[in-house]
PDB file of N, CA, C and O in Angstrom, chain B, residues numbered from 101:
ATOM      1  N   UNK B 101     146.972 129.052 255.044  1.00  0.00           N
ATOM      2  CA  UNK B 101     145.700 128.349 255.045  1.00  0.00           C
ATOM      3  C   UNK B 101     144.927 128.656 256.329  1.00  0.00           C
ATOM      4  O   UNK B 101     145.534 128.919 257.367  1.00  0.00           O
ATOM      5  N   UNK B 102     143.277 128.618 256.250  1.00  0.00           N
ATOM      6  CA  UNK B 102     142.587 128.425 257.478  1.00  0.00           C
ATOM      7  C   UNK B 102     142.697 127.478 258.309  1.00  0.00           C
ATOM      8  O   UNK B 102     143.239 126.413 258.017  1.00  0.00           O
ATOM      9  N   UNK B 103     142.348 127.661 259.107  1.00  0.00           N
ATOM     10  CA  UNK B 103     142.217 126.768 260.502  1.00  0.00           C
ATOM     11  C   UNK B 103     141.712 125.699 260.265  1.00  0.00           C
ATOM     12  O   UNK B 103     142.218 124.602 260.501  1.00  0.00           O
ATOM     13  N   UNK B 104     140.203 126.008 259.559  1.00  0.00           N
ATOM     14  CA  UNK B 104     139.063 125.166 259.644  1.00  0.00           C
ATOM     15  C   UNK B 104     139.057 124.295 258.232  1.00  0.00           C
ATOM     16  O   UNK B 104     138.096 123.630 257.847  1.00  0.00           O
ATOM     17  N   UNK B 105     140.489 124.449 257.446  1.00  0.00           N
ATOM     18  CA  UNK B 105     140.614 124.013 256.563  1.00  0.00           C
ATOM     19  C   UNK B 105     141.707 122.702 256.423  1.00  0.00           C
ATOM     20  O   UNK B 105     141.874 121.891 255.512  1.00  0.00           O
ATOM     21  N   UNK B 106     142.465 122.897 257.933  1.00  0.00           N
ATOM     22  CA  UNK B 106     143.180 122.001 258.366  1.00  0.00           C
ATOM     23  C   UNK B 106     142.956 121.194 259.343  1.00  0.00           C
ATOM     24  O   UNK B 106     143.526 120.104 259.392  1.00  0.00           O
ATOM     25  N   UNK B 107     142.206 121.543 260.152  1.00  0.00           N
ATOM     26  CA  UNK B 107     142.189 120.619 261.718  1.00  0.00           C
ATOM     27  C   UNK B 107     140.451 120.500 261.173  1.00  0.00           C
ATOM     28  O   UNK B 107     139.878 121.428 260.603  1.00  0.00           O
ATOM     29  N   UNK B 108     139.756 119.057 261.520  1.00  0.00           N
ATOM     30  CA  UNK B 108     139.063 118.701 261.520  1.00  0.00           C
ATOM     31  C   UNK B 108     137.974 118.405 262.663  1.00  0.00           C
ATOM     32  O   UNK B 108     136.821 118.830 262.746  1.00  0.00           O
ATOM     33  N   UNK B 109     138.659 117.579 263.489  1.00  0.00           N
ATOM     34  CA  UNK B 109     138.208 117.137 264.851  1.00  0.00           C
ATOM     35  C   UNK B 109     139.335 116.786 266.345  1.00  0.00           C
ATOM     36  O   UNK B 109     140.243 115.965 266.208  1.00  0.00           O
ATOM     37  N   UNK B 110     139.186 117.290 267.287  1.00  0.00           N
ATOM     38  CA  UNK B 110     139.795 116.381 268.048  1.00  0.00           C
ATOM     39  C   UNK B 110     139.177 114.818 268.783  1.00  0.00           C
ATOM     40  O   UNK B 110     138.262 114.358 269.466  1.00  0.00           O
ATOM     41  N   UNK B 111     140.427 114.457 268.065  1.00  0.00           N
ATOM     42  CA  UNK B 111     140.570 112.868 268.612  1.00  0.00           C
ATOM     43  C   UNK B 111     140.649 112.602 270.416  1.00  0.00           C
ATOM     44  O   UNK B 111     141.622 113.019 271.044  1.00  0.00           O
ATOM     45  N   UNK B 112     139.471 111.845 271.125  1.00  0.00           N
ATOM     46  CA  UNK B 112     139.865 111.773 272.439  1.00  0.00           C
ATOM     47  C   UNK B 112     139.228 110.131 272.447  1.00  0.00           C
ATOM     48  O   UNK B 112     138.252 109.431 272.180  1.00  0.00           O
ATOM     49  N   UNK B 113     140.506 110.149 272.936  1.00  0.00           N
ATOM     50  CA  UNK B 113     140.190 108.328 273.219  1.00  0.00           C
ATOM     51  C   UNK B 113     140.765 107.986 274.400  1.00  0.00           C
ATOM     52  O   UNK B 113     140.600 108.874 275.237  1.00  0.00           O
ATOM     53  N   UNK B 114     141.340 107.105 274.776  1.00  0.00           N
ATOM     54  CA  UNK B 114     141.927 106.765 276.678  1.00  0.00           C
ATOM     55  C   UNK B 114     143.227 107.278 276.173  1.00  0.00           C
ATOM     56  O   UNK B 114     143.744 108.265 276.697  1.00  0.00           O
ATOM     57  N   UNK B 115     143.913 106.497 274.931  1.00  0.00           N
ATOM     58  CA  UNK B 115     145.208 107.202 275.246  1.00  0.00           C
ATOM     59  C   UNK B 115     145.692 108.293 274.590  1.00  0.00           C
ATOM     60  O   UNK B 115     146.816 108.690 274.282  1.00  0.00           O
ATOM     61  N   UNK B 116     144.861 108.583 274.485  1.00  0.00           N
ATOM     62  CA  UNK B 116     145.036 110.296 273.645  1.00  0.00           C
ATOM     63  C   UNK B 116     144.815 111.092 274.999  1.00  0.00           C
ATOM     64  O   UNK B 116     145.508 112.078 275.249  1.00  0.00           O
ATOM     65  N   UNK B 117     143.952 110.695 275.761  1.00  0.00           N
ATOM     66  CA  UNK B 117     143.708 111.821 277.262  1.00  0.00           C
ATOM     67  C   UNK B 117     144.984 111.353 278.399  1.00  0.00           C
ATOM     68  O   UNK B 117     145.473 112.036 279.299  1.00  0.00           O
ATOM     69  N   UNK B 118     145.230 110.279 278.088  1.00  0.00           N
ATOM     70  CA  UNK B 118     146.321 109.742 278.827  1.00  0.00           C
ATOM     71  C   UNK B 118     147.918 110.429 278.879  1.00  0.00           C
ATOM     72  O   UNK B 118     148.681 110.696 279.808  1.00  0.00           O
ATOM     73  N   UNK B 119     148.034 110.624 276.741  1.00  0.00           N
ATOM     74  CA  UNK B 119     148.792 111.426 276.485  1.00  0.00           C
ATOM     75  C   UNK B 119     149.038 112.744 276.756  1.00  0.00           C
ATOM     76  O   UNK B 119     150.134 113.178 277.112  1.00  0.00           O
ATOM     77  N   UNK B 120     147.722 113.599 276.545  1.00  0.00           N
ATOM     78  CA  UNK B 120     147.420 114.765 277.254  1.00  0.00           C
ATOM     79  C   UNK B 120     148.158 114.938 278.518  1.00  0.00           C
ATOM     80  O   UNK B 120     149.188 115.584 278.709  1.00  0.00           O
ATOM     81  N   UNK B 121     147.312 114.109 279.513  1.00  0.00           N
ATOM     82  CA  UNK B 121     147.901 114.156 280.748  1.00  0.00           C
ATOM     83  C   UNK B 121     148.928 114.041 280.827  1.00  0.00           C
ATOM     84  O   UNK B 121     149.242 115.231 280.806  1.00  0.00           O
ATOM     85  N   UNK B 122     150.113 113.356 280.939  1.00  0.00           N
ATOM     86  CA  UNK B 122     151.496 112.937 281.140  1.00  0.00           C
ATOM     87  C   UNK B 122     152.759 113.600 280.020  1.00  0.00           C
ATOM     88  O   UNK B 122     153.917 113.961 280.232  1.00  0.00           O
ATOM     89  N   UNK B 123     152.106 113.567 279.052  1.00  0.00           N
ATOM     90  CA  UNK B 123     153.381 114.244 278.156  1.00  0.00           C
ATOM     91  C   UNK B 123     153.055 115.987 276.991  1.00  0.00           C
ATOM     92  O   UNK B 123     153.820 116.613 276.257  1.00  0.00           O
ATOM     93  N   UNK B 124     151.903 116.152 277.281  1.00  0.00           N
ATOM     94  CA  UNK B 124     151.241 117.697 276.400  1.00  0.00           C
ATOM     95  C   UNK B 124     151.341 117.194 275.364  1.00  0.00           C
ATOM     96  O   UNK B 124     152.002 117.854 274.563  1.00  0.00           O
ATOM     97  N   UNK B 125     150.697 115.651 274.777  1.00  0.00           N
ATOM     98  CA  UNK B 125     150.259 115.718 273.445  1.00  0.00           C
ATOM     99  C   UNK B 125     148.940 115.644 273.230  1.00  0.00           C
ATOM    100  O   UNK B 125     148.137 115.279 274.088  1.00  0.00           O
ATOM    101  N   UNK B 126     148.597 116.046 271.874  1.00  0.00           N
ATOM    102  CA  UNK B 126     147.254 116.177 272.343  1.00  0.00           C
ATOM    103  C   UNK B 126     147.043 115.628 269.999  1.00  0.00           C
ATOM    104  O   UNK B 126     147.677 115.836 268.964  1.00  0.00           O
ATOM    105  N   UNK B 127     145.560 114.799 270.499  1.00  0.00           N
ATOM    106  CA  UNK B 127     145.623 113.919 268.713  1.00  0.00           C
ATOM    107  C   UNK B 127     144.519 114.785 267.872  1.00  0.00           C
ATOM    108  O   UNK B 127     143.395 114.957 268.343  1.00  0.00           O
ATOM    109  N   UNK B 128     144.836 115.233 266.810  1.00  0.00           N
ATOM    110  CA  UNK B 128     143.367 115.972 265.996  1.00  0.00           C
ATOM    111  C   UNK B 128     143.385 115.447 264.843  1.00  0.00           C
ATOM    112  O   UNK B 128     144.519 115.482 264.364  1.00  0.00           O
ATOM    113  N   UNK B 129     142.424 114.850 264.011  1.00  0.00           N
ATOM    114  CA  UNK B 129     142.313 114.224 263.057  1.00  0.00           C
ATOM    115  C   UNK B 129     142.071 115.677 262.177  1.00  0.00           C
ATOM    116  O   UNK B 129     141.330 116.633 262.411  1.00  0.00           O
ATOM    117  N   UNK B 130     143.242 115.350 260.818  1.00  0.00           N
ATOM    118  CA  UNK B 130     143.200 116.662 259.739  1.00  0.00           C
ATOM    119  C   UNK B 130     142.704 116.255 258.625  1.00  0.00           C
ATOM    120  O   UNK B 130     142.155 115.166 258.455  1.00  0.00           O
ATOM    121  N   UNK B 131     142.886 117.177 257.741  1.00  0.00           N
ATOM    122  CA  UNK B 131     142.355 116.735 256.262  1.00  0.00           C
ATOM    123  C   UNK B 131     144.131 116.042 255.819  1.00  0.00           C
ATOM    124  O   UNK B 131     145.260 116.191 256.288  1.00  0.00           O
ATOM    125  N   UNK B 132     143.257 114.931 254.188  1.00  0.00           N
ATOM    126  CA  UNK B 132     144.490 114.392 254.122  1.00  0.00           C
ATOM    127  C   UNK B 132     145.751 115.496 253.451  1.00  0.00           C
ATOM    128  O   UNK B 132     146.915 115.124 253.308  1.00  0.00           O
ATOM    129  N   UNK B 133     145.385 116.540 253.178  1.00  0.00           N
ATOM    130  CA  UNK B 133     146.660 117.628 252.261  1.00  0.00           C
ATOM    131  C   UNK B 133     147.015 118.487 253.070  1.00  0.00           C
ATOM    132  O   UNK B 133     147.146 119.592 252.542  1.00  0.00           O
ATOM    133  N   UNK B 134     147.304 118.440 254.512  1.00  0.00           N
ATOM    134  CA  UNK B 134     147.275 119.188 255.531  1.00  0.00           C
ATOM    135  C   UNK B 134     149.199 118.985 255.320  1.00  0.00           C
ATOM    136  O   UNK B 134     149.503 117.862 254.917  1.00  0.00           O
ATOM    137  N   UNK B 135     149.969 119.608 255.473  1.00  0.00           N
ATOM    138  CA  UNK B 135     151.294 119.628 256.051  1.00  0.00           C
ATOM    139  C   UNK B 135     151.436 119.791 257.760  1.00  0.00           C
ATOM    140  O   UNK B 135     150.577 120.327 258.461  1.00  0.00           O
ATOM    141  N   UNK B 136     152.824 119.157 258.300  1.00  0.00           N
ATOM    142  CA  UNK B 136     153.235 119.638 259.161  1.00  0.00           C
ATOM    143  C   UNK B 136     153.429 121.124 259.731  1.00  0.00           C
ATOM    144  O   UNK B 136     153.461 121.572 260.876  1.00  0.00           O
ATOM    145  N   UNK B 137     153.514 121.546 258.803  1.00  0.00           N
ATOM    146  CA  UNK B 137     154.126 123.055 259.244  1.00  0.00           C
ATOM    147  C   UNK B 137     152.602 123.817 259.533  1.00  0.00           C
ATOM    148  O   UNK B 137     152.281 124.533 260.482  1.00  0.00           O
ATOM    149  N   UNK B 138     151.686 123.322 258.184  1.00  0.00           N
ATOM    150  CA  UNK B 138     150.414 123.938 258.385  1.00  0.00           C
ATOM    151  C   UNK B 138     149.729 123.473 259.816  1.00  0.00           C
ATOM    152  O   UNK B 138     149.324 124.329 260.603  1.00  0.00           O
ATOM    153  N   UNK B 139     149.663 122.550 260.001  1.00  0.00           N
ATOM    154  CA  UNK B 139     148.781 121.878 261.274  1.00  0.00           C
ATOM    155  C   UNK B 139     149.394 122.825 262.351  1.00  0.00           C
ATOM    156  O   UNK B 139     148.742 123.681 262.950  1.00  0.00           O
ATOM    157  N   UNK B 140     150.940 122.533 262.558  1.00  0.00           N
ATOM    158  CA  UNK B 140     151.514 123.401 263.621  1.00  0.00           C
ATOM    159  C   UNK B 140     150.810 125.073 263.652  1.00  0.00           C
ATOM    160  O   UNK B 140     150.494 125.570 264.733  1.00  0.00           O
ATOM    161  N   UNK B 141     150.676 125.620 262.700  1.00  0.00           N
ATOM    162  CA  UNK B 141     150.263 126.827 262.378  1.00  0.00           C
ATOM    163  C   UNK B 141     148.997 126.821 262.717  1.00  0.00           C
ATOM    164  O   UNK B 141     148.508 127.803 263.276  1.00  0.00           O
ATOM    165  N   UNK B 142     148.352 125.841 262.465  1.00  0.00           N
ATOM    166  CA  UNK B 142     146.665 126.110 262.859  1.00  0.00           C
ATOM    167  C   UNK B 142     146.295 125.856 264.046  1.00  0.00           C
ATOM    168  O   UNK B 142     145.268 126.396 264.458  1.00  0.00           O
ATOM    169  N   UNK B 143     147.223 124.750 265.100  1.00  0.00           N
ATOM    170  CA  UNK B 143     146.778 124.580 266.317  1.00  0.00           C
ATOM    171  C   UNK B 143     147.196 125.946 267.127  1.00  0.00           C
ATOM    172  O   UNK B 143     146.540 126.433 268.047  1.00  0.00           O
ATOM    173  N   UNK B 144     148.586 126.531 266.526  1.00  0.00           N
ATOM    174  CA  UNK B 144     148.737 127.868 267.007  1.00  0.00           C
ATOM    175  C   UNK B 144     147.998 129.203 267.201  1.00  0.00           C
ATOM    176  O   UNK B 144     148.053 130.080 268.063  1.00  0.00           O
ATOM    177  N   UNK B 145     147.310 129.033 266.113  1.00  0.00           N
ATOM    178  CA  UNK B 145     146.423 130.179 266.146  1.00  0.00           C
ATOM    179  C   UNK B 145     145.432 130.017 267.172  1.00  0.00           C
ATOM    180  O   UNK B 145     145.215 130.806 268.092  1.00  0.00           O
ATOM    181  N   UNK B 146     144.752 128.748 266.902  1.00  0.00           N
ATOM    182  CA  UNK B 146     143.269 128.196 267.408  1.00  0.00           C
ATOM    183  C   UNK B 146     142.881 128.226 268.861  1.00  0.00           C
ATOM    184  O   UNK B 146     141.832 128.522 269.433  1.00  0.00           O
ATOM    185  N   UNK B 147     144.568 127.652 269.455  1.00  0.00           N
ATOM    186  CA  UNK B 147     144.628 127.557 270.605  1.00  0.00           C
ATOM    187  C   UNK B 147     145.357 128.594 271.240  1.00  0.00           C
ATOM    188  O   UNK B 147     144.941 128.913 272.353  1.00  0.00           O
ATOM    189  N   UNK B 148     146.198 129.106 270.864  1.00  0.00           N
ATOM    190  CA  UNK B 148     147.080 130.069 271.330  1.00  0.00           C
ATOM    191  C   UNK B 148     147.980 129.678 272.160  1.00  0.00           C
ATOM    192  O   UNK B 148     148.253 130.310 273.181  1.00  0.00           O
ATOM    193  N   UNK B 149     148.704 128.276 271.714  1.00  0.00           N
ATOM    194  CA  UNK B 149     149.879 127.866 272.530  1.00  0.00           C
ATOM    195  C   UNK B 149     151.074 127.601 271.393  1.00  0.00           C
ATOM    196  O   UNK B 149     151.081 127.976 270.221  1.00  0.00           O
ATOM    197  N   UNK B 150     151.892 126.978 271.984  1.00  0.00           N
ATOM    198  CA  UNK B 150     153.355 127.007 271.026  1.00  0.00           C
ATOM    199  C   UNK B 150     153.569 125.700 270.928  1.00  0.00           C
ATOM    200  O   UNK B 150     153.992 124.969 271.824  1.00  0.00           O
ATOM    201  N   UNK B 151     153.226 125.344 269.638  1.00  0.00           N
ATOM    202  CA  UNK B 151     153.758 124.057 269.385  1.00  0.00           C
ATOM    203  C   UNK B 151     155.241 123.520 269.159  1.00  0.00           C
ATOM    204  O   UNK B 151     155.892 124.141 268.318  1.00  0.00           O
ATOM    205  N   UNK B 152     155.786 122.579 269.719  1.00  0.00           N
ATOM    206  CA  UNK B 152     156.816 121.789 270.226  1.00  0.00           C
ATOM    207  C   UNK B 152     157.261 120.727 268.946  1.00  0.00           C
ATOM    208  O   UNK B 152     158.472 120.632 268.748  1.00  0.00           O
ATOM    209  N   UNK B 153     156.491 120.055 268.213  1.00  0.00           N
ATOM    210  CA  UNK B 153     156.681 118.732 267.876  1.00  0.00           C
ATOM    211  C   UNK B 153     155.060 118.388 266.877  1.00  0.00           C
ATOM    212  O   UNK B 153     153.965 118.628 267.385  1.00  0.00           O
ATOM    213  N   UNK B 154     155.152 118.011 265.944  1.00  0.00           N
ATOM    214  CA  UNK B 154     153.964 117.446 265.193  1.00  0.00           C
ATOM    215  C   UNK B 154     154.469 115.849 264.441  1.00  0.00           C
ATOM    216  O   UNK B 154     155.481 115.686 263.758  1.00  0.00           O
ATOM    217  N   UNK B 155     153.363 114.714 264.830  1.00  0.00           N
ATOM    218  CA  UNK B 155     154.060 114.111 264.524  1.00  0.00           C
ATOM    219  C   UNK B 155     152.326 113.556 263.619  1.00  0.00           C
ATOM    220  O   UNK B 155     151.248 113.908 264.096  1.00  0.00           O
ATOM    221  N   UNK B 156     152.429 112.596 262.189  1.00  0.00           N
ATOM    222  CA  UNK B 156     151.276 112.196 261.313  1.00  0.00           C
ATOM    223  C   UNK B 156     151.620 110.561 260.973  1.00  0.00           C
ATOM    224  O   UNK B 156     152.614 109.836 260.930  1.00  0.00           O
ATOM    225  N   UNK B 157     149.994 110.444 260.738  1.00  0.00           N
ATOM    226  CA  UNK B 157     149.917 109.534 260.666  1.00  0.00           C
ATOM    227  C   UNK B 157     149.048 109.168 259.849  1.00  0.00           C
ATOM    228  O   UNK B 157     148.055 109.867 260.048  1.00  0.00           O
ATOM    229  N   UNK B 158     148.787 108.113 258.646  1.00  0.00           N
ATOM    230  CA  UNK B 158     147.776 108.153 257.703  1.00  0.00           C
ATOM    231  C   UNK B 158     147.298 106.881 257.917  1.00  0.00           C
ATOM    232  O   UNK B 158     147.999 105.890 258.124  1.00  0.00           O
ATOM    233  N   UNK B 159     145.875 106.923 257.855  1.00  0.00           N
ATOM    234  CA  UNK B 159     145.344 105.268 257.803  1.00  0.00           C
ATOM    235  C   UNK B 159     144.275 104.931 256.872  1.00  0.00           C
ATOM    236  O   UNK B 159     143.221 105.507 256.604  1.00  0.00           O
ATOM    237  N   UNK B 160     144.822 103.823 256.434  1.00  0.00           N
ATOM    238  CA  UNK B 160     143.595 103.453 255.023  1.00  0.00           C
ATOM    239  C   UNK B 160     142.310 102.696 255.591  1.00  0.00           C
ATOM    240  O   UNK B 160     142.413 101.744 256.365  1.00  0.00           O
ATOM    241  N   UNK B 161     141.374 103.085 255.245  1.00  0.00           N
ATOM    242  CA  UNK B 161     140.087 102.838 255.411  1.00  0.00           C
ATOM    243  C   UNK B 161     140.101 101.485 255.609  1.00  0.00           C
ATOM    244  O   UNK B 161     140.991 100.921 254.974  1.00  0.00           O
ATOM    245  N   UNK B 162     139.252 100.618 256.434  1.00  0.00           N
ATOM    246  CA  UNK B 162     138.965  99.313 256.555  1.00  0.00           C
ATOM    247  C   UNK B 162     138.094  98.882 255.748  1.00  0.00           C
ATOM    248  O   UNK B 162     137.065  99.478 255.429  1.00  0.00           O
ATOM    249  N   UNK B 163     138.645  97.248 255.163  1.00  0.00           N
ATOM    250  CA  UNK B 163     136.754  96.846 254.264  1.00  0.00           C
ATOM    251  C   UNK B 163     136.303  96.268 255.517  1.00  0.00           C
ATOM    252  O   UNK B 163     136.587  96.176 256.711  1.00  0.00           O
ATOM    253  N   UNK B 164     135.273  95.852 254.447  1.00  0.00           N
ATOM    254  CA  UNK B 164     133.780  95.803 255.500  1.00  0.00           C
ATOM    255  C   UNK B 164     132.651  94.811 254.439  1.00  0.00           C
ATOM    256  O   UNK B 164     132.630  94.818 253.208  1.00  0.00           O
ATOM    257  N   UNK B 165     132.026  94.235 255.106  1.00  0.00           N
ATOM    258  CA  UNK B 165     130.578  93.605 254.552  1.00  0.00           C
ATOM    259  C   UNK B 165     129.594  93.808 255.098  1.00  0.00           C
ATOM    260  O   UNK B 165     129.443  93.638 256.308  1.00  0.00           O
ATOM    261  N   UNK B 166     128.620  94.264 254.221  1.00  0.00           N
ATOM    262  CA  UNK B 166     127.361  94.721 254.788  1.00  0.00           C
ATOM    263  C   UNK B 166     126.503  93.155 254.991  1.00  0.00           C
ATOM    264  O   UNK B 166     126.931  92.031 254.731  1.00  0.00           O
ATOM    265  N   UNK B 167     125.294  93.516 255.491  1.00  0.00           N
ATOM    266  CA  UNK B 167     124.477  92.157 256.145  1.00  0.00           C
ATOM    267  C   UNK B 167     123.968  91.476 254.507  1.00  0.00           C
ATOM    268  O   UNK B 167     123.234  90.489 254.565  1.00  0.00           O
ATOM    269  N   UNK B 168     124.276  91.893 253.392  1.00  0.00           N
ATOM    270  CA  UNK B 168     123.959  91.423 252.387  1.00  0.00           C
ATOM    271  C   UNK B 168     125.421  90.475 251.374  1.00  0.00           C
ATOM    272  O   UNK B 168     125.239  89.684 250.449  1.00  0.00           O
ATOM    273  N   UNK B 169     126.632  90.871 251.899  1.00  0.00           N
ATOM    274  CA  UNK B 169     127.598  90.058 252.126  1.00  0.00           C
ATOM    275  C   UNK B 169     128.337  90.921 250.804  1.00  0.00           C
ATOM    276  O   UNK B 169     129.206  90.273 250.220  1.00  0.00           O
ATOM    277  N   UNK B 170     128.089  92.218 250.322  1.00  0.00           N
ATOM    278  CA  UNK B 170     128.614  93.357 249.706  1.00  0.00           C
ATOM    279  C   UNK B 170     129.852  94.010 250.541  1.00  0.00           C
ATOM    280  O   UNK B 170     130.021  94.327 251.719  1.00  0.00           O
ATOM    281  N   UNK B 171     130.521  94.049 249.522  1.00  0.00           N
ATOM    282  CA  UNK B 171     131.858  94.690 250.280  1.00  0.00           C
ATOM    283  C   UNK B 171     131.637  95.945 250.009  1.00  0.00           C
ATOM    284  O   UNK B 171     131.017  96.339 249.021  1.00  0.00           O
ATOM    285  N   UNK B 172     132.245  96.801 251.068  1.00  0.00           N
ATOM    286  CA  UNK B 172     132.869  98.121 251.127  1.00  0.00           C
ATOM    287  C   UNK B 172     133.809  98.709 251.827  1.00  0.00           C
ATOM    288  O   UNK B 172     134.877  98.162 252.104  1.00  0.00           O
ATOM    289  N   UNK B 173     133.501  99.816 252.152  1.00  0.00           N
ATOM    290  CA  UNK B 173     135.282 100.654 252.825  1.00  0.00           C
ATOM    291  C   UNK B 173     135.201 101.352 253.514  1.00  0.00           C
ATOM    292  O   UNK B 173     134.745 102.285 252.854  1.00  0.00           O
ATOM    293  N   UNK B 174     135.329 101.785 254.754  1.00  0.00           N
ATOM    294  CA  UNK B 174     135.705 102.854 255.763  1.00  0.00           C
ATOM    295  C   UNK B 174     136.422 103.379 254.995  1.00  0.00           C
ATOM    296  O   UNK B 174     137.099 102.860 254.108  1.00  0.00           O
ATOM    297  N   UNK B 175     136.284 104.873 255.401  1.00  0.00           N
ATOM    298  CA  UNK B 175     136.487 105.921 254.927  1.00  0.00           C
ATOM    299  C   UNK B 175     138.401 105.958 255.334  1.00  0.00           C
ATOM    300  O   UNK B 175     138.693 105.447 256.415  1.00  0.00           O
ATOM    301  N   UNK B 176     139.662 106.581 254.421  1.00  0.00           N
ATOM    302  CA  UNK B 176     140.879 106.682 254.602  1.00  0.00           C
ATOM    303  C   UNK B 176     140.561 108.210 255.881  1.00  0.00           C
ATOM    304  O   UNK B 176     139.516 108.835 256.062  1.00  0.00           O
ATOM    305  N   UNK B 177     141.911 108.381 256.541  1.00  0.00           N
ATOM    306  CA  UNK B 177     142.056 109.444 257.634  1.00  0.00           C
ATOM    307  C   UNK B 177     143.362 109.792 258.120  1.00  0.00           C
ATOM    308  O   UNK B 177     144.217 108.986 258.486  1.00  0.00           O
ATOM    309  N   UNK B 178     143.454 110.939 258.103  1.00  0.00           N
ATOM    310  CA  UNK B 178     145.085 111.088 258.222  1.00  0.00           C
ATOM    311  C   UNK B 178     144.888 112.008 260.087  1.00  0.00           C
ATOM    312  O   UNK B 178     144.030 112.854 260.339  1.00  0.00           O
ATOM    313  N   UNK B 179     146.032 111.442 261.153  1.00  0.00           N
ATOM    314  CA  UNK B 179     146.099 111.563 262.503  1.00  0.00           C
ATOM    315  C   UNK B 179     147.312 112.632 262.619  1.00  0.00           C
ATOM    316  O   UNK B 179     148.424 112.561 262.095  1.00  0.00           O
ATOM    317  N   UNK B 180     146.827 113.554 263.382  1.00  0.00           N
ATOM    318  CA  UNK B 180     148.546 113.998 263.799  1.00  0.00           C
ATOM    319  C   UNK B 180     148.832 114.245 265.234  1.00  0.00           C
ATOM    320  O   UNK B 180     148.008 115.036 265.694  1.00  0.00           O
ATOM    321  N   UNK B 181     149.267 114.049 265.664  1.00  0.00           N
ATOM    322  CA  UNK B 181     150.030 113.877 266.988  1.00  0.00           C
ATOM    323  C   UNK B 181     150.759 115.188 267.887  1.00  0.00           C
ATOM    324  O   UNK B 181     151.753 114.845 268.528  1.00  0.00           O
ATOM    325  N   UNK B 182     150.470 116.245 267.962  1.00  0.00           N
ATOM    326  CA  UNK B 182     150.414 117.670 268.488  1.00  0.00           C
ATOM    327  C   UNK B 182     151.403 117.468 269.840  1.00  0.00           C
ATOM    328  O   UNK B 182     150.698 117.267 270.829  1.00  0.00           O
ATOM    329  N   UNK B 183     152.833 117.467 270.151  1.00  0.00           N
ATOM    330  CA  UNK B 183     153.398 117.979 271.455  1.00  0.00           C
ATOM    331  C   UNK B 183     153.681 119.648 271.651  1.00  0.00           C
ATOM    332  O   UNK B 183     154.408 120.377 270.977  1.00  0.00           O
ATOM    333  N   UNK B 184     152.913 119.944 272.715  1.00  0.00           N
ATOM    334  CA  UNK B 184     153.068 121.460 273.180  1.00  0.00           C
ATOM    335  C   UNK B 184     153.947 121.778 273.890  1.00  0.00           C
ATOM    336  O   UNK B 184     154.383 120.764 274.435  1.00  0.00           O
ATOM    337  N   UNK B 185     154.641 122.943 274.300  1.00  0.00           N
ATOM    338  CA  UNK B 185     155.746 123.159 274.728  1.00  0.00           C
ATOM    339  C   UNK B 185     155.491 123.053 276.472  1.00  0.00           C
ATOM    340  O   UNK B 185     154.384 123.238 276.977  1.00  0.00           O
ATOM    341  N   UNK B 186     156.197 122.865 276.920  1.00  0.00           N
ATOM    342  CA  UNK B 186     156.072 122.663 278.512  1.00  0.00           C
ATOM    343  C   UNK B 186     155.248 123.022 279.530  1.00  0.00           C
ATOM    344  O   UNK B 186     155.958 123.185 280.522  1.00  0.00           O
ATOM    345  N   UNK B 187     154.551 123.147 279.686  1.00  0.00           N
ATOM    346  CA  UNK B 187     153.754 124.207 280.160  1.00  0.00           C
ATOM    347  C   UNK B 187     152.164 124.766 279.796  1.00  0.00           C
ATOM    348  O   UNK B 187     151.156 125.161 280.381  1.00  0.00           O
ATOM    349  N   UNK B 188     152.665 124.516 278.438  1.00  0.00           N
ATOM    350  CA  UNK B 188     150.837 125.059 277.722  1.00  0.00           C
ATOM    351  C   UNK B 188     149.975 123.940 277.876  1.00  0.00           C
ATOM    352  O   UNK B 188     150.279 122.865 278.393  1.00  0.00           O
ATOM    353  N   UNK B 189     148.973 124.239 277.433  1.00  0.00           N
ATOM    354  CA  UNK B 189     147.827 123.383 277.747  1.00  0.00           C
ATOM    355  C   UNK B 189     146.771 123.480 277.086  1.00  0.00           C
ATOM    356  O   UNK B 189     146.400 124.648 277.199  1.00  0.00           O
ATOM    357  N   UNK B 190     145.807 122.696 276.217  1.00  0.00           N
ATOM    358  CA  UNK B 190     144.847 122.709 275.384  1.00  0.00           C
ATOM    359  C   UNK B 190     143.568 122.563 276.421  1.00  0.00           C
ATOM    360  O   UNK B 190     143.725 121.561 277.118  1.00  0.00           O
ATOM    361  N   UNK B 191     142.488 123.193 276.689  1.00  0.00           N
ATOM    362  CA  UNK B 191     141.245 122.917 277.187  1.00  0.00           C
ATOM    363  C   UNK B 191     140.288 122.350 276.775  1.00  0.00           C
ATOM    364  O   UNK B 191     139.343 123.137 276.724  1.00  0.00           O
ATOM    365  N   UNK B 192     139.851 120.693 276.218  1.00  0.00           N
ATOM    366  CA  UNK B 192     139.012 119.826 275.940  1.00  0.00           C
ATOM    367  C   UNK B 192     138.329 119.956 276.749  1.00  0.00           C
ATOM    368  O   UNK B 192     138.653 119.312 277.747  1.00  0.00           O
ATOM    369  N   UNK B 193     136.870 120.900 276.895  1.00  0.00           N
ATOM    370  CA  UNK B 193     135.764 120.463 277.717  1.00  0.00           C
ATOM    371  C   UNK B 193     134.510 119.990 276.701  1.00  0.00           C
ATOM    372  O   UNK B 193     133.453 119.576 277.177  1.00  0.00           O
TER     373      UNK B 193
END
């Protein structure tokens, strides 16, 4: 599979940069039919480091009421959790 068919966005939040910093993980929100093996494969290419560890996570959309007192849904999103091997390093600028 493509790259751009698996990795979506990177996730940066406090403890996602926190993680970064201290342990080489690093969070990218994928599509939901993405595998482990694939994600590992696509951050490999993309970035050109060696992935260590992939770890996922799926989350179901939140409801919600609009100002008219109509329910609806945040959108579902699946997380994965990227450890790089010792040394490498992803460049978020």
């Amino acid at each position: 599979m493509q790259a751009d068919k698996i990795l979506k966005t990177v996730r940066l939040t406090e403890k996602s940069n926190a993680q970064s910093a201290e342990l080489g993980q690093y969070t990218f929100e994928v599509f939901p039919n993405a595998s482990k093996a694939a994600i590992a494969a696509a951050v490999e290419s993309t970035f050109k480091v060696t992935v260590k560890r992939v770890n996922v996570q799926n989350y179901l959309g939140k409801t919600t009421r609009g100002r008219t007192g109509r329910p609806g849904k945040k959108s579902d999103f699946k997380k994965a959790i990227v450890t790089l091997k010792a040394g490498d390093k992803i460049e978020l600028v």
